[in-house]
C-alpha positions in Angstrom: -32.2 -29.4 57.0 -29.9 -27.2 55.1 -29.0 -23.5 55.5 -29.9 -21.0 52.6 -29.2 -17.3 53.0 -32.1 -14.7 51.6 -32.0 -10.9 51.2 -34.6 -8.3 51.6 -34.5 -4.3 51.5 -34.3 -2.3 54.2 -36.5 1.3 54.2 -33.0 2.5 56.4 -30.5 2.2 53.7 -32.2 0.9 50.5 -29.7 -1.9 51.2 -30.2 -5.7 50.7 -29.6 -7.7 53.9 -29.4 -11.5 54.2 -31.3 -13.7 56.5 -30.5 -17.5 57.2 -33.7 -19.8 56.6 -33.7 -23.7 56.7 -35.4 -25.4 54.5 -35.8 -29.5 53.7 -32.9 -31.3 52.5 -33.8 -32.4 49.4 -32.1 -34.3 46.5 -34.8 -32.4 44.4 -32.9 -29.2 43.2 -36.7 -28.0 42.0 -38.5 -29.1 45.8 -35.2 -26.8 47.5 -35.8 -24.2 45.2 -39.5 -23.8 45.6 -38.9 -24.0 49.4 -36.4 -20.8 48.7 -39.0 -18.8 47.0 -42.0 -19.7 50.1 -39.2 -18.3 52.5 -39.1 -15.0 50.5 -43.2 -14.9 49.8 -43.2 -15.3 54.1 -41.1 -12.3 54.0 -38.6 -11.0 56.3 -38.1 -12.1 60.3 -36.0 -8.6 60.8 -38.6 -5.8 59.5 -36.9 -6.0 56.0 -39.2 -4.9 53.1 -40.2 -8.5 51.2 -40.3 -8.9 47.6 -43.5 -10.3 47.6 -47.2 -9.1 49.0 -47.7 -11.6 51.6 -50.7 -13.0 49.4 -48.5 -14.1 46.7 -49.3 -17.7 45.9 -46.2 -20.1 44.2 -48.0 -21.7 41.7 -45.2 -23.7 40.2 -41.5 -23.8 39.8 -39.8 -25.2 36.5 -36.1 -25.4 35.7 -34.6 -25.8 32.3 -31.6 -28.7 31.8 -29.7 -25.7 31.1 -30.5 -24.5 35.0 -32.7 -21.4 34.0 -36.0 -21.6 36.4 -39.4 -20.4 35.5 -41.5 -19.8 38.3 -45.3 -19.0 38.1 -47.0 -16.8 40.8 -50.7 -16.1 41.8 -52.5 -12.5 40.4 -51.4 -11.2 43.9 -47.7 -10.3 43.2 -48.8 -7.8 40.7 -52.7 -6.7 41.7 -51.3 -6.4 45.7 -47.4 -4.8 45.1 -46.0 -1.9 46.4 -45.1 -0.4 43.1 -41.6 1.9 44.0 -40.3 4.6 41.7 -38.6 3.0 38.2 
């Protein structure tokens, strides 16, 4: 198992605070980070606002040589999000 730290937004202080998740060992840098991004889609075990709508689907996770990743969600994270003020 290995340790990864994720942060979500609290409604209290607009404030990003982290939470420790494990996730798989892996020598697959893609396989840890696709794990990474299902932790956030499950959302926060503190009442922290999540990122995602809790439908959100990871469809697939691609990284570049050059370490830039390109990740491909379901309709859900934009037909089912919160929209906030921009």
């Amino acid at each position: 198992m290995r340790k990864i730290v994720l942060f979500f937004l609290s409604e209290a202080d607009t404030l990003l605070h982290p939470e420790e998740r494990e996730i798989n060992a892996s020598s697959s840098i893609v396989r840890q980070a696709k794990q990474a991004v299902e932790e956030l889609i499950k959302g926060s075990d503190k009442g922290y606002i999540s990122p995602f709508p809790p439908e959100t689907k990871l469809r697939e996770l691609f990284l570049t040589g050059d370490g830039v990743a390109y990740v491909d969600f379901s309709e859900e994270i934009v037909e089912k999000h919160l929209s906030g003020s921009s």
